[in-house]
PATORDO-113175 format. One record per residue (C-alpha): x, y, z. Coordinates in steps of 0.001 Angstrom, whole numbers, plus 500000, padded with zeros to 6 digits. Example, Ala and Ser with C-alpha at 12.3 -4.5 7.8 and 13.67 -1.06 7.14 Angstrom:
2
512300495500507800
513670498940507140
// end
This chain:
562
500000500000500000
502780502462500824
504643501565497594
500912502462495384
500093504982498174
502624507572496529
501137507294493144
497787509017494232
496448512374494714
495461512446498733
499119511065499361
501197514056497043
498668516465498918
499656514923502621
503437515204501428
503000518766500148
501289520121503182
503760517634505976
506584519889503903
504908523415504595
504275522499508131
507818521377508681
509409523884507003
507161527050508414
507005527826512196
503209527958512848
501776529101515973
499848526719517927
496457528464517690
496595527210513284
495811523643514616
492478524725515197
491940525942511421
493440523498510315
490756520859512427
488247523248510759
489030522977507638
489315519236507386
485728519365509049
484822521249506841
485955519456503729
484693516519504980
480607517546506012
480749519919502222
482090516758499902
479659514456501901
476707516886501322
477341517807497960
478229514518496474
474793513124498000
472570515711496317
474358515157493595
472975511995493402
469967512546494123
469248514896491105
471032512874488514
467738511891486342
466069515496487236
468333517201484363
468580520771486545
472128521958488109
472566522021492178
471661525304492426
468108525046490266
467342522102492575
468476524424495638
466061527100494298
463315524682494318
461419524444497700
460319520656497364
463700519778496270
465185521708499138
463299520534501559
464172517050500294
467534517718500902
467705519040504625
465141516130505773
467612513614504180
470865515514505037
469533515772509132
468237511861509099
471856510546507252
474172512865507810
473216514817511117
473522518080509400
472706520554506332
474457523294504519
471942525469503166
473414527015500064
475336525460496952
477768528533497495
478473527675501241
480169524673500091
483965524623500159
485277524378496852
482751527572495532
484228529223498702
487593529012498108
487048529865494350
484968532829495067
487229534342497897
490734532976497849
492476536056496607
490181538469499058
492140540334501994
490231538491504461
489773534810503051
490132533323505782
487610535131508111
484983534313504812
485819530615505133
485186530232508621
481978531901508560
480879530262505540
480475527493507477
479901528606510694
476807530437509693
475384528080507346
475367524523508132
472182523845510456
471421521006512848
468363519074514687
468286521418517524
469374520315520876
471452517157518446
474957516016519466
476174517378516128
475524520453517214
477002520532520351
480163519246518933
479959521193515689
479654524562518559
482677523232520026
485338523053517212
483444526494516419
484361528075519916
487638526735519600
488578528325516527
486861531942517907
488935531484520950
491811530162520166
492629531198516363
493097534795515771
492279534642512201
492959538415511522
496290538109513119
497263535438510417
495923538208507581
498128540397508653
501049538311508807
502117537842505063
504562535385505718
502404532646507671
499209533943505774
500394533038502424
501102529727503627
498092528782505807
496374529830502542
497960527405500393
497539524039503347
493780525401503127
493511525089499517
495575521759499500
493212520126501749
490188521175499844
491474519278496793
491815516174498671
489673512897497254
487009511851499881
486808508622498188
490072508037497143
491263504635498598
495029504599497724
495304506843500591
492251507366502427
491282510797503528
490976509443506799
495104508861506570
495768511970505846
493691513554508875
495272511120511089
498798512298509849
498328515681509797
497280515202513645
500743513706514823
502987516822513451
503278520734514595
500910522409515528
498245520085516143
500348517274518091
497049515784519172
497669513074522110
497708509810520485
496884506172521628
499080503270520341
497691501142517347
499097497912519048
497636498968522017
494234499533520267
494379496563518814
495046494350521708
492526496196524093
489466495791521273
490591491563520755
490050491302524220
487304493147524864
485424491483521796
486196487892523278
485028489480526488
481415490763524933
481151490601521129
477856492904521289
478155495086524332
475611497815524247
477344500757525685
481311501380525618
483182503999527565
486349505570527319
486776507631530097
490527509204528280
489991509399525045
492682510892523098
492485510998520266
489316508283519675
491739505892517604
490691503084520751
486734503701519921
487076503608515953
489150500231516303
487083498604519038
484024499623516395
485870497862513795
486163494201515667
482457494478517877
479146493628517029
478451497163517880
475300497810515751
473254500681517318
475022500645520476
476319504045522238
479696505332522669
480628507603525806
483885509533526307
485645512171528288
488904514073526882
490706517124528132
493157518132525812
491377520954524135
492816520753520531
492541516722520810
489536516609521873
488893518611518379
490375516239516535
488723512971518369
485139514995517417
486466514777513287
488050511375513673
484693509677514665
482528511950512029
485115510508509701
484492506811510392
480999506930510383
479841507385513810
476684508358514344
476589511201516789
472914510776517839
474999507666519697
478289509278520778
478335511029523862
481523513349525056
482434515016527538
485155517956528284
486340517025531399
489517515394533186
488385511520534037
490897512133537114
488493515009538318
485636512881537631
484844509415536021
481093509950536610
478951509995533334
475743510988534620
475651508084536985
475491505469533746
476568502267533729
478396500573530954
478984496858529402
482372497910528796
485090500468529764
488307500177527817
490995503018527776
494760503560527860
495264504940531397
497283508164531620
500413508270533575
499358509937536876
502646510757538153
502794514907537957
499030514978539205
497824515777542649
496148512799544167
494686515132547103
492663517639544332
492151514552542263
490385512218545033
488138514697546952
485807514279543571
486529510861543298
485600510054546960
482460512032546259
481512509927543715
481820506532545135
479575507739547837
477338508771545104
477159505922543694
476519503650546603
473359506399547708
472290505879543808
472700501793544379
470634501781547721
467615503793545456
467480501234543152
467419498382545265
464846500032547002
462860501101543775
463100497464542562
462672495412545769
459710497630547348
457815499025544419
458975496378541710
460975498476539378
462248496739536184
465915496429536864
466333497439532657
464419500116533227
467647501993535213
469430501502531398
466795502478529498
464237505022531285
465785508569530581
462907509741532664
463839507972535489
467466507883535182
467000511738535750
464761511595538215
467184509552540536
469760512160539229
467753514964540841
467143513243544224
470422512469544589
472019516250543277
469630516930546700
471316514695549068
474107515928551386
477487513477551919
479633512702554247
482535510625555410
480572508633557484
479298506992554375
482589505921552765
482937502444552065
486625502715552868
487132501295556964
489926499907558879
492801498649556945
491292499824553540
491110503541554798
493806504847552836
492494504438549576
490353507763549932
494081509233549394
495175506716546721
496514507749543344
494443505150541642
491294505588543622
489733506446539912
490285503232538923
487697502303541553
485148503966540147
485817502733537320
485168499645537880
482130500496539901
480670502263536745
480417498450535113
477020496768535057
477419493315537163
478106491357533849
480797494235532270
484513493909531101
486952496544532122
490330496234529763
493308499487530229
496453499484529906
498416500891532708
501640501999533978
503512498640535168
504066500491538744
500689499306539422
501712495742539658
504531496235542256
504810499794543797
504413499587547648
502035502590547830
499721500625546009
499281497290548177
496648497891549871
494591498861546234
495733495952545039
494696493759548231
491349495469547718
491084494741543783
491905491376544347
491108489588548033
488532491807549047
486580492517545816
487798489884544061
488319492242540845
490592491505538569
490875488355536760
493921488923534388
497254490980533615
498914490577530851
502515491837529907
503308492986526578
507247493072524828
509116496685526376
509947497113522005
506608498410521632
506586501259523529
507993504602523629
510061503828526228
511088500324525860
509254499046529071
507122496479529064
503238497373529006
500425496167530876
497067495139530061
494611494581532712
491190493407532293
488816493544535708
484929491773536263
482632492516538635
480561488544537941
484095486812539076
483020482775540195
487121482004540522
489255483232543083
492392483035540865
493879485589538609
495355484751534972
498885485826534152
499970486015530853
503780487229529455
503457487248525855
507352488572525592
509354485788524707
506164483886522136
505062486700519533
505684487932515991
505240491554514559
503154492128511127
503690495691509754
500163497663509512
499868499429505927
500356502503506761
501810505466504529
503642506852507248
505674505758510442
506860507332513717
509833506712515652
508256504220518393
507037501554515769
503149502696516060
502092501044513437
503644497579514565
501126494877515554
501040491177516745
500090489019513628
496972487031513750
498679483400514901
500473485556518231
496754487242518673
494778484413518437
497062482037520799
496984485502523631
492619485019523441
492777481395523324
494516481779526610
492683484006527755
489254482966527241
490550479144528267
492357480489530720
494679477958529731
498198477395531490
500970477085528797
504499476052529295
506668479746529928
503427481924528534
500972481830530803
499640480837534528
496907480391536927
497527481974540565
495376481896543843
494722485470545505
495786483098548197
499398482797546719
499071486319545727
498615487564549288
501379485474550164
503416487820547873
502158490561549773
500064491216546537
502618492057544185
501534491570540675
504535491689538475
503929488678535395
507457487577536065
506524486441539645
503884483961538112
505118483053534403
508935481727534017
509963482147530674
513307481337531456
514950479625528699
518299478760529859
519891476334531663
519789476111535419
522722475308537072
522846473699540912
524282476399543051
526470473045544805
527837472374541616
529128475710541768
530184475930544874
532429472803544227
533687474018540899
534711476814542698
536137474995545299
538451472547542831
539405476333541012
540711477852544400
542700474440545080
544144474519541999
545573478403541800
546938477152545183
548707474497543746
549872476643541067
551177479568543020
553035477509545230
554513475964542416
555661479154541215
557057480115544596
559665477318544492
560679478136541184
561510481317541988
563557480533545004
565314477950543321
566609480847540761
567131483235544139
564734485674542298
563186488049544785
559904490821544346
// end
């Protein structure tokens, strides 16, 4: 693919604008134009190409069938229920924009607004709350008449916009998708980026976990590459997707990924927010949560767990109303997943109640977690329904660091949590460290957890990809090393120096230290009997003895002194 990639249109555009980004220092505040304008591209091509269609046997031009108010009217219905949205003119789309006012003094101001001011929405819809977003952004952020005014950067910005608005929609050499997603790694946008491999893995695991789960949160999004991959292995059909991010020009960019790869917004629900503020989503609960865990190391567990704490209380207050609601009054326990109306109303009542300490589920020896960097990952978990799948990746500090014992007592012998941990070869990350996979259950029957050390049993397939990055992104497991890791893991089979099956009891016992290597030898060397050694050793010394002494005559015998 990389070889044809270069022969097509979308991949000499990508090249030509990677060179004028490279090459020209652009402020930060372009990323958000340049989000725009892909947007932009994207929702005008869609649109137009559609009606287009649609007026093929009519024998009138787009803007006779714009003129005409049944035809019109046509359009928008069809454009809200397919598409989510509507530009109302033929001359708001991009390509008669940029024809019309490319050599005006202020182009870019007329872009923006050409869009802004005429693409419409279902009011109150998700598209246009994200739509609004991207929009605020680039009002906020982007000083578009200090770019006019700089000839220099203006003449250049000018020239990306006009490159991207020749790029082929359809073109499948190099998808437009590709080029979006490149754009996104390099200056100014630098959008925070999850790991394919990583993506990969997680959505295998969670599909032999739940092959149709309903509802699927991401609680750090990044830059959505985890949802649009887990989309691509699930049974996802009209499930709904729900996601915080708090990266403001990522987030941006997650909104345009996902319109991109065809999710339907009436189903995708985001939120700006830090998950290490709050995981909360409106007091859901999901089938499955799957994310890359951040790093939490420069964060302030104090400001991060007063929310958290609140929460968990919050929760447990929300868990005693529906018990109550379904044991006294007989409540349909689906109706708490599918009632809106009631869903809010329990939202209300509880927005009403006041909380304390006295209600924290954290006593005695497990006290300390209301202080614990990870207590997040507690709510996490407690935001599964009874029969969900959590899958992360996280830091490998979590299997070992002392500060963390009594989380992972709590995870394991008290709640009986997590039922496998997985470690993954250090060459795939950025920094050459092994990564972790962990996948928690609230249902858990066993009291054992699965270990599996896939380091020393795997081969790499390349992913065809038109461009690479220093850490081997776009390196994955090939399909015999991915389907031996599920066959293990939905088995939970116990193979020769790959995997194993520990008690919690044998885990406490290890003072509940988690590290893979405890649990799976994949030693491959030969041991050697620390007695033979010591006697080897032994017969060495003797011998040097021997030989010094030896030596000692020698010299006396030819009166040689030192």
């Amino acid at each position: 693919m990389i070889e044809n990639s270069r022969y097509s249109n979308n991949y000499t555009i990508y090249r030509n604008i990677k060179s004028k980004l490279r090459q020209s220092e652009m402020p930060r505040d372009i990323s958000y134009l340049l989000v725009f304008t892909f947007l932009y591209k994207y929702c005008s091509d869609s649109l137009k190409d559609y009606f287009l269609s649609s007026i093929e046997d009519k024998e009138i031009t787009l803007d006779e069938a714009f003129r005409d108010g049944g035809i019109e009217r046509e359009f928008e219905n069809d454009a809200f229920h397919m598409f989510g949205y509507y530009i109302k003119r033929p001359s708001a789309f991009i390509d008669d924009v940029i024809n019309t006012t490319y050599q005006d003094k202020w182009f870019l101001p007329q872009l923006y607004t050409a869009f802004r001011d005429n693409v419409s929405f279902v009011k109150g819809s998700n598209y246009e709350k994200y739509f609004n977003f991207i929009f605020d952004c680039v009002e906020s952020q982007c000083k578009l008449e200090r770019i006019e005014y700089d000839p220099k950067i203006n003449l250049v910005v000018k020239d990306i916009i006009y490159s991207i608005s020749k790029l082929d929609l359809y073109e499948e050499k190099f998808p437009f998708s590709e080029v979006f997603d490149g754009i996104c790694e390099l200056k100014p946008i630098l959008a925070d980026q999850d790991n394919d491999y990583m993506n990969n893995l997680l959505a295998e695991i969670v599909f032999a976990s739940k092959s149709a789960p309903f509802d699927i949160y991401n609680p750090f999004l990044n830059d959505a590459s985890s949802l649009i991959e887990l989309s691509s292995k699930t049974n996802f059909g009209y499930g709904q997707s729900f996601a915080k991010g708090h990266d403001t020009i990522t987030f941006c960019c997650s909104i345009v990924k996902l319109l991109i790869n065809l999710f339907d917004f009436d189903n995708v629900f985001l939120e700006f927010e830090n998950a290490l503020d709050s995981t909360d989503f409106y007091g859901k609960s999901f089938d499955v949560v799957m994310s890359n865990l951040p790093s939490i190391g420069g964060w302030s567990s104090k400001s991060i767990n007063t929310t958290q704490e609140f929460e968990i209380l919050k929760r447990n207050r929300r868990r005693q109303i529906t018990n109550m609601l379904t044991e006294n009054f007989n409540v349909d326990k689906t109706s708490f997943t599918k009632d809106d109306k009631l869903n809010n109303a329990i939202e209300s009542i509880l927005e009403e109640m006041v909380f304390n300490s006295s209600n924290n589920q954290f006593t005695g020896e497990y006290e300390s977690l209301k202080s614990n960097e990870y207590l997040f990952l507690i709510n996490l978990i407690d935001s599964l329904r009874d029969d969900g799948v959590m899958v992360v990746s996280i830091s490998q500090s979590f299997l070992f660091k002392n500060s963390l014992e009594t989380l992972r007592k709590y995870l394991t012998e008290e709640c009986n949590y997590l039922d496998c941990v997985i470690s993954i070869p250090g060459e795939f990350g950025r920094y050459m460290r092994p990564q972790i996979i962990c996948v928690f259950k609230k249902d858990r029957s066993s009291n054992d957890v699965l270990f599996i050390d896939v380091s020393k049993d795997y081969k790499l397939k390349k992913v065809p990809r038109s461009f690479r990055t220093a850490n081997r992104k776009f390196a994955q497991f090939d399909e015999a090393s991915i389907r031996k890791l599920i066959e293990v893991f939905t088995k939970r089979q116990i193979v020769d120096k790959y995997s194993s099956i520990v008690s919690i009891s044998e885990i406490a016992a290890n003072e509940f230290n988690l590290s893979v290597s405890r649990y799976v030898d994949t030693f491959e060397g030969e041991f050697i009997q620390l007695s033979e050694l010591a006697n080897e050793k032994a017969e060495i010394t003797a011998e040097i003895k021997k030989l010094n002494k030896k030596i000692d005559e020698m010299m006396e015998e030819l009166d040689l002194r030192f």
